[in-house]
C-alpha distance (Angstrom), angle and dihedral (degrees) to the residues before:
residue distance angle dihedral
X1 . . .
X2 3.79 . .
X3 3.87 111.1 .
X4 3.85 116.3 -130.4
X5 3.98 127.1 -166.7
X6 3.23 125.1 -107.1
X7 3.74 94.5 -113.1
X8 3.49 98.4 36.0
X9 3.67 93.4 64.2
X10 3.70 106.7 94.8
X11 3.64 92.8 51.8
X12 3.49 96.1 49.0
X13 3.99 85.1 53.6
X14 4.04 81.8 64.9
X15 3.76 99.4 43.0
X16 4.05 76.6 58.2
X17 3.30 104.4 48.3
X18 3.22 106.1 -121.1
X19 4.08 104.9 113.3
X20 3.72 112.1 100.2
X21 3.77 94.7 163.5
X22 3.35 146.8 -20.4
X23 3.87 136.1 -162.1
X24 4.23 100.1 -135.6
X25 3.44 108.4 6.4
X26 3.79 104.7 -177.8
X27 4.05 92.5 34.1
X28 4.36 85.5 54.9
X29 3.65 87.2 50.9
X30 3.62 94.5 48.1
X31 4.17 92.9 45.6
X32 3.76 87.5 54.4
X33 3.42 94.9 51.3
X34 3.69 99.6 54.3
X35 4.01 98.7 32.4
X36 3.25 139.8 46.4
X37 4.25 103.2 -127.0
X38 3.49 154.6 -142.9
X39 3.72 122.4 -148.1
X40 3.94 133.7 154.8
X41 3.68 153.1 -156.9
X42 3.99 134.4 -153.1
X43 3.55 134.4 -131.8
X44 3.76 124.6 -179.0
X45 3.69 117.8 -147.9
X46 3.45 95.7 -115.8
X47 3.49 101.1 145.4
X48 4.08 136.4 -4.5
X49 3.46 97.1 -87.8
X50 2.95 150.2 40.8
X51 4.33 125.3 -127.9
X52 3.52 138.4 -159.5
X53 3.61 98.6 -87.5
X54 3.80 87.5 56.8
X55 4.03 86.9 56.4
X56 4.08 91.5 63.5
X57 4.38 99.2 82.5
X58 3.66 91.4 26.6
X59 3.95 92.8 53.9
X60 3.74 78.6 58.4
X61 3.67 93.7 51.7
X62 3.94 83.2 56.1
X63 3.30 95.7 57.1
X64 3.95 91.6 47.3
X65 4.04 84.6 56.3
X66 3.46 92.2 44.3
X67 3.68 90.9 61.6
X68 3.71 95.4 47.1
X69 3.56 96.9 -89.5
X70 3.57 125.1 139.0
X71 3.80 120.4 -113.1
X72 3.90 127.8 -156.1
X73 4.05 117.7 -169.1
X74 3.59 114.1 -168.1
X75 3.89 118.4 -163.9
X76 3.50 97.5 -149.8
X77 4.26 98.5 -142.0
X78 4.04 88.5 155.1
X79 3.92 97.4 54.5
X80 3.71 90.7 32.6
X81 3.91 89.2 63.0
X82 3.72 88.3 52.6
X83 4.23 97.6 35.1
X84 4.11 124.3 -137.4
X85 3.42 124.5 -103.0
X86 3.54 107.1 -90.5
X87 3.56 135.0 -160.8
X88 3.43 102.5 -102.2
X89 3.67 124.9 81.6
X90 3.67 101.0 -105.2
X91 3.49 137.2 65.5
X92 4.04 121.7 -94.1
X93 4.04 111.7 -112.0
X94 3.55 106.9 -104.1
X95 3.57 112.9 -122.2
X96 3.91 138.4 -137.5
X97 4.11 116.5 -103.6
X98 3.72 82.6 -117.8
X99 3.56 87.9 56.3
X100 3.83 91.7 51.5
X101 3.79 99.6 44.7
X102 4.16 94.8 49.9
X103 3.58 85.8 52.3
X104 3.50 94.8 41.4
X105 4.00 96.3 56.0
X106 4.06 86.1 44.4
X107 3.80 90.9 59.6
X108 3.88 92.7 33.2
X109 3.76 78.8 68.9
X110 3.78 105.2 44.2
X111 3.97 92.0 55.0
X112 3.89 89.4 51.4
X113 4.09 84.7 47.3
X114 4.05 85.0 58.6
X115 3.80 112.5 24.2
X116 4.43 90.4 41.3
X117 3.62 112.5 -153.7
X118 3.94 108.6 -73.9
X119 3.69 122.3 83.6
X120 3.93 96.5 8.8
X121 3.84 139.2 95.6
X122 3.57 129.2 -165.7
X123 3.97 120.9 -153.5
X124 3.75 133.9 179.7
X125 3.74 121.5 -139.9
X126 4.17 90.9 -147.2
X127 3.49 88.5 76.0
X128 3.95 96.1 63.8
X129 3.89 100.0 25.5
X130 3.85 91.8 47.7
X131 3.69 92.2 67.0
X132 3.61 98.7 43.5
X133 4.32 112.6 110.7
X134 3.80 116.2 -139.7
X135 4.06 82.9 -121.2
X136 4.19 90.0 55.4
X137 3.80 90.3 37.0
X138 4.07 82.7 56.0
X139 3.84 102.1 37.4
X140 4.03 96.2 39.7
X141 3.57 104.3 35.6
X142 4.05 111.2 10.5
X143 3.83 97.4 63.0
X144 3.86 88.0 57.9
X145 3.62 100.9 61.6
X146 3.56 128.2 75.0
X147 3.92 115.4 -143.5
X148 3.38 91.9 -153.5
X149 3.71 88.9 57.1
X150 4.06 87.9 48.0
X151 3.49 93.4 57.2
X152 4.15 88.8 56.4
X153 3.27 89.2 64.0
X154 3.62 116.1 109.9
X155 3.26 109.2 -131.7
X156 3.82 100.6 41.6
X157 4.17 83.9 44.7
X158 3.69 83.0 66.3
X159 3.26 99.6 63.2
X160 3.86 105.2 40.6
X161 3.71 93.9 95.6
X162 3.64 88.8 62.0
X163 3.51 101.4 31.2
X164 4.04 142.3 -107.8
X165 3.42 131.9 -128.8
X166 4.05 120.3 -131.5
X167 3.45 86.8 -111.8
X168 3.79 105.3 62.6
X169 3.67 85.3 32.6
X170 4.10 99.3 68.9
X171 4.02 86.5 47.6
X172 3.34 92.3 105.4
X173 3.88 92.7 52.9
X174 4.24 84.7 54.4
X175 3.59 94.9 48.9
X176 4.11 89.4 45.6
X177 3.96 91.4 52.7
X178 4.26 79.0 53.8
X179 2.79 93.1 67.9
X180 3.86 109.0 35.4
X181 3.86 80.0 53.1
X182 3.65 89.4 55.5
X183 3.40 102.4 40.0
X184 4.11 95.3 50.3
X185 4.09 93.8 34.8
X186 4.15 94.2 37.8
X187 3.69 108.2 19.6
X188 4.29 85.6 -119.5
X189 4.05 95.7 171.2
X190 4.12 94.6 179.1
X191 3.57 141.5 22.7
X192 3.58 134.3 -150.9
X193 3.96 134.1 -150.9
X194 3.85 141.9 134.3
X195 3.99 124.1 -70.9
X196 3.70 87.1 -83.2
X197 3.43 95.9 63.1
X198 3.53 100.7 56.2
X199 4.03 102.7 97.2
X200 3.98 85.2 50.3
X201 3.96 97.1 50.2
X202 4.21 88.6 46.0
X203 4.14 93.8 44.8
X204 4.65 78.1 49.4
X205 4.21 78.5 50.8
X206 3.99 94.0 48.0
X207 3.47 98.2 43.7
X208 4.42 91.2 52.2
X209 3.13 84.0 52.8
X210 3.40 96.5 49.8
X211 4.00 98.1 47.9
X212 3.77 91.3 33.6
X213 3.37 107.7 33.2
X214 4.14 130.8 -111.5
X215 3.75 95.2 -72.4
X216 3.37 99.4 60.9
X217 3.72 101.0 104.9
X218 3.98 117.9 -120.3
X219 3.93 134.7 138.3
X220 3.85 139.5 177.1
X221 4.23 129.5 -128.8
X222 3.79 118.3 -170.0
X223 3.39 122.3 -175.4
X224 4.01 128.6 -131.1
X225 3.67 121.7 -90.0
X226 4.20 102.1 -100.5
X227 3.81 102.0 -129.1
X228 4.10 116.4 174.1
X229 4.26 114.8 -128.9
X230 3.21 88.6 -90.8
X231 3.72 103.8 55.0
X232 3.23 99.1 -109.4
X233 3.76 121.1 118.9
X234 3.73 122.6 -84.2
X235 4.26 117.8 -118.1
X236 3.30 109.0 27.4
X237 4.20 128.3 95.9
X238 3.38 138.1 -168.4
X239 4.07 86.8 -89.7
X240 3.84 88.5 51.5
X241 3.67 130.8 -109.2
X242 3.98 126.8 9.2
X243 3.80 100.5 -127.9
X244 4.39 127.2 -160.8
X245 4.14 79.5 -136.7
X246 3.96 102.2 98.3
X247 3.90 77.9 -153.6
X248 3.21 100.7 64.3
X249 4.01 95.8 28.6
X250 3.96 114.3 24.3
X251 3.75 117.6 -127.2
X252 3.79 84.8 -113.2
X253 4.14 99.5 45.5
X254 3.93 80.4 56.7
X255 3.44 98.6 53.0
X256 4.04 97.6 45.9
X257 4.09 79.4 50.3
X258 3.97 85.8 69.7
X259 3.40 94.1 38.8
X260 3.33 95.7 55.5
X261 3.98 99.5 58.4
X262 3.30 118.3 127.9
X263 4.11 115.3 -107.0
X264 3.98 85.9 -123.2
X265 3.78 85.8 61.9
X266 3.85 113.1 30.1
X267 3.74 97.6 78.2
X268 4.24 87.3 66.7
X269 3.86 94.2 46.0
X270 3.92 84.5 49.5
X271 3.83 87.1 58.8
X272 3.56 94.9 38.2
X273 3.89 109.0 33.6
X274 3.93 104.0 34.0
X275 3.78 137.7 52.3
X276 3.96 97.8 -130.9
X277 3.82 121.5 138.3
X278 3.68 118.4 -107.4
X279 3.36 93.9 -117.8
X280 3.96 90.3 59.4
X281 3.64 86.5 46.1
X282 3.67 93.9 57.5
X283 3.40 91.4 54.8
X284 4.00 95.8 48.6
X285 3.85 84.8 50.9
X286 3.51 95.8 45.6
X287 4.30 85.0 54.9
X288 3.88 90.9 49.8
X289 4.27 88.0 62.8
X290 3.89 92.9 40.0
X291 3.74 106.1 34.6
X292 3.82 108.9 14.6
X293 3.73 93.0 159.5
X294 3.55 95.8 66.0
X295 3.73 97.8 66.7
X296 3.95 96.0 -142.8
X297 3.93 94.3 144.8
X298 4.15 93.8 45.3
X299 3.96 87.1 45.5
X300 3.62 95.2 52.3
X301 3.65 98.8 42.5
X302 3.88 87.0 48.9
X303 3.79 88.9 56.1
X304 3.21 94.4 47.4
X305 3.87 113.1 50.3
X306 4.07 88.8 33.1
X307 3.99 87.9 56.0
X308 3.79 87.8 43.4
X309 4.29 94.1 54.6
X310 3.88 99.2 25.2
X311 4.20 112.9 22.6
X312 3.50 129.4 -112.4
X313 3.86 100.2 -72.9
X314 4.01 83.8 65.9
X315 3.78 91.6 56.9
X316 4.01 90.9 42.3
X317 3.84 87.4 50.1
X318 3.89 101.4 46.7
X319 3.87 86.7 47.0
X320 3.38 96.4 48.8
X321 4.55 82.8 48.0
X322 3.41 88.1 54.9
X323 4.00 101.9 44.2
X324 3.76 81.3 53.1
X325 3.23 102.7 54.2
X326 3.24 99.9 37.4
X327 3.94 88.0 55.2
X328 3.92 98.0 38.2
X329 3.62 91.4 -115.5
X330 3.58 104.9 139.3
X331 3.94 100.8 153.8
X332 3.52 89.8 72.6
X333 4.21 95.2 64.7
X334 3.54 128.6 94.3
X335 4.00 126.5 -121.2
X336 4.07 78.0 -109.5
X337 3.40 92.0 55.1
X338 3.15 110.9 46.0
X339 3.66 86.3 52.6
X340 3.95 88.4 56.6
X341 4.08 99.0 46.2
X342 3.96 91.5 42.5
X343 3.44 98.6 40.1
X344 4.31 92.3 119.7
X345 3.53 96.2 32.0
X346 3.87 123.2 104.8
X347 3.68 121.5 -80.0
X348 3.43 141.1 -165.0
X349 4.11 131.5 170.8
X350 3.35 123.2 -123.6
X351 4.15 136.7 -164.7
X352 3.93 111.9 -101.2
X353 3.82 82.3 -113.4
X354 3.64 136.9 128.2
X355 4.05 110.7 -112.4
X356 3.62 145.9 174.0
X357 3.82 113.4 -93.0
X358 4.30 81.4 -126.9
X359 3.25 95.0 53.7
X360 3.46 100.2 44.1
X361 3.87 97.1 56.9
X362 4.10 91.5 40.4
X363 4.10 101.0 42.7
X364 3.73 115.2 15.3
X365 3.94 104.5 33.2
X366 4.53 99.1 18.6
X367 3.99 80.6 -141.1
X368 3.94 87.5 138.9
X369 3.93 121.4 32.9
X370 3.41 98.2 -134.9
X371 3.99 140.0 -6.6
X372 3.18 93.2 -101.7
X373 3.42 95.2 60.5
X374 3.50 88.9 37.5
X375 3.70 96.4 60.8
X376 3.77 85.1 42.4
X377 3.91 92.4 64.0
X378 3.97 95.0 45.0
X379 3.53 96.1 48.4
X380 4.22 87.4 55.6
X381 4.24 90.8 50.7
X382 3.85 90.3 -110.0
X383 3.82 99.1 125.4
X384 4.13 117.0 76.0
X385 3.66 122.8 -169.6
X386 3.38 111.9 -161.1
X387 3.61 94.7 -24.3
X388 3.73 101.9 -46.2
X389 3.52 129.4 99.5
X390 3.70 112.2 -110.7
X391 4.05 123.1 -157.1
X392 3.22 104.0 155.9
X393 4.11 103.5 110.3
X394 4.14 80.8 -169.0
X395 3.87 91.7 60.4
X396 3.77 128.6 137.2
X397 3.35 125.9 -151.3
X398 3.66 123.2 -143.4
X399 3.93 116.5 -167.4
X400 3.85 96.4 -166.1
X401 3.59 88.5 55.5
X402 3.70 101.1 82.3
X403 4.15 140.9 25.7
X404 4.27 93.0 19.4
X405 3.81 89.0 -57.4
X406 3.50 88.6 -64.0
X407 3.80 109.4 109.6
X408 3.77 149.8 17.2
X409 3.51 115.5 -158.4
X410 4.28 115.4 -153.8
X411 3.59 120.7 -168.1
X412 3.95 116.1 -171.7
X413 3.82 104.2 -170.4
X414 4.32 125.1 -27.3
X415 3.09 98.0 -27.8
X416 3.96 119.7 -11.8
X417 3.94 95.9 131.4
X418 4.11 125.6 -170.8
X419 3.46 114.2 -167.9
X420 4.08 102.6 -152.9
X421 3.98 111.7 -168.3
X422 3.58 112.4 -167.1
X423 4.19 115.7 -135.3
X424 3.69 102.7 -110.5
């Protein structure tokens, strides 16, 4: 991980992309340069998890830490309960404060996954907004907005034609108080979020100013909306989102996500998603226009972001999936990793009972047709079990002879795979 200076850090936040706007640009520069910072960015505990997309403004956070910086993550359990207006043209499902709290201690515990424990504070916004009366909210905070002003703001603009509900309109107000709070109780002089943010973090600005008066020093960072080569939006896949949660993403689903970038895009996400030096990111670039086949700038950037959300042993173990796989050497996988590398691949259960290889493909897993045409494809080598070539039409196969007892794999040509669990 390449170390930045303190003061350098906003401009290496350009070199990378990854500065959409920001409120003062020279004065942030200068307040980096002569102080050591704290800064934040929100998440509401809208679901479990958090995915990829998520990553994009905390990554920056990282790179504020990394540079001696301070950051502050607030888990946003008061707006959550109420939802931000988002950019679609309905209103988001409220959720239960059961709801919010599971999600909140799952998310609690990603952020201490990536930010460690030194040099890092995590807050929750419930504890301030909870105590708030709808006279205070009204007599402190009300009488210093301007609706007019409100209904400038992009993202509530967006939705006028189809209408807004009180409720997702006086988010802005929330997320100001968050960060007056912050700035007053935690010193927090800038916050970061995505493009969408950016009429939220300035009305935060406006209303600091307002309570504190114009000197007080505070300034807003968004970061660029992350849009693939092809226009389409970055993070999600044809099965849906890429979640941190192995659970709901394996270790090794996430890496072949990186790998899988196109070589118009992986350059950015190098900037963006990993902590490499220019200089090595030059040369990574440089190997994507001379020897695109090779991969070296998807393989790298796979490393790195999958070692950065799940550890070394995940990138050792989603290598070592793909090597086999890619060789046909199954016997050397784990029960756990099988389950990781054929995770989307068809499945069927199976008895923890000896059976004819025949039977097997016709009657418990309808691989083959017919028997016929099941002896047909043994007898030419183009069934595996388990890796190996099987020929034998008089084979047996014995489910608790492989992968714990847990699985038979069955390959019927290149790369027709059958995942077979056996009922435990």
């Amino acid at each position: 991980m390449e170390k930045v200076q303190q003061g350098q850090i906003v401009d290496e936040l350009e070199w990378r992309g990854a500065v959409n706007q920001m409120t003062d640009e020279a004065g942030l520069k200068e307040l980096v340069k002569d102080k050591v910072i704290s800064l934040y960015c929100g998440v509401d505990p809208t679901g479990d998890s958090l995915h990829i997309g998520h990553l994009i403004p905390f990554m920056m956070l990282k790179r504020f830490q990394e540079a001696g910086h301070h950051p502050v993550i607030l888990i946003g359990s008061g707006t959550g309960s109420i939802g931000d207006p988002s950019g679609k043209k309905s209103e988001r499902v409220l959720q239960t404060m059961d709801q919010v709290k599971h999600n909140e201690v799952a998310i609690t515990k990603q952020m201490k996954h990536l930010f460690g424990t030194d040099n890092f504070k995590l807050v929750n916004n419930y504890d301030w907004l909870s105590k708030l009366s709808l006279l205070d909210f009204l007599r402190d905070y009300g009488k210093l907005f301007n609706v007019n002003t409100m209904l400038n703001k992009e993202i509530v603009a967006s939705r006028l034609e189809v209408g807004i509900s009180y409720t997702e309109f006086t988010y802005q107000i929330l997320q100001s108080i968050d960060f007056l709070t912050l700035y007053k109780e935690h010193d927090v002089q800038l916050q970061i979020g995505g493009a969408d943010q950016w009429g939220n973090i300035t009305a935060g600005i406006d209303l600091i100013h307002r309570q504190e008066g114009q000197e007080a020093k505070v300034f807003g960072l968004t970061i660029p909306l992350m849009l693939k080569a092809d226009g389409t939006k970055f993070g999600k896949t044809a099965g849906g989102a890429v979640w941190l949660d192995p659970e709901k993403t394996t270790p090794y689903e996430f890496y072949q996500f990186w790998l899988n970038q196109d070589d118009r895009d992986v350059v950015k996400y190098l900037k963006y998603f990993t902590f490499l030096s220019a200089e090595e990111i030059d040369e990574l670039a440089e190997a994507v226009k001379t020897a695109p086949e090779k991969r070296q700038a998807q393989r790298r950037l796979a490393e790195e972001v999958t070692r950065f959300v799940h550890g070394q042993k995940a990138v050792d173990q989603a290598e070592h999936i793909s090597k086999a796989l890619f060789s046909g050497e199954l016997t050397t996988l784990t029960a756990e990793e099988i389950e990781q590398g054929f995770k989307d691949m068809p499945s069927v259960t199976i008895q923890n009972e000896v059976r004819p290889l025949v039977e097997l493909l016709v009657d418990d897993t309808k691989i083959e047709p017919s028997r016929r045409q099941a002896r047909e494809d043994i007898k030419n080598g183009a069934i595996y079990i388990n890796g190996a070539r099987q020929q034998d039409l008089d084979f047996k196969v014995d489910p608790s002879a492989s992968f714990d007892g847990q699985f038979v794999i069955i390959r019927k040509g290149k790369k027709k795979y059958t995942l077979l669990r056996v009922a435990q």
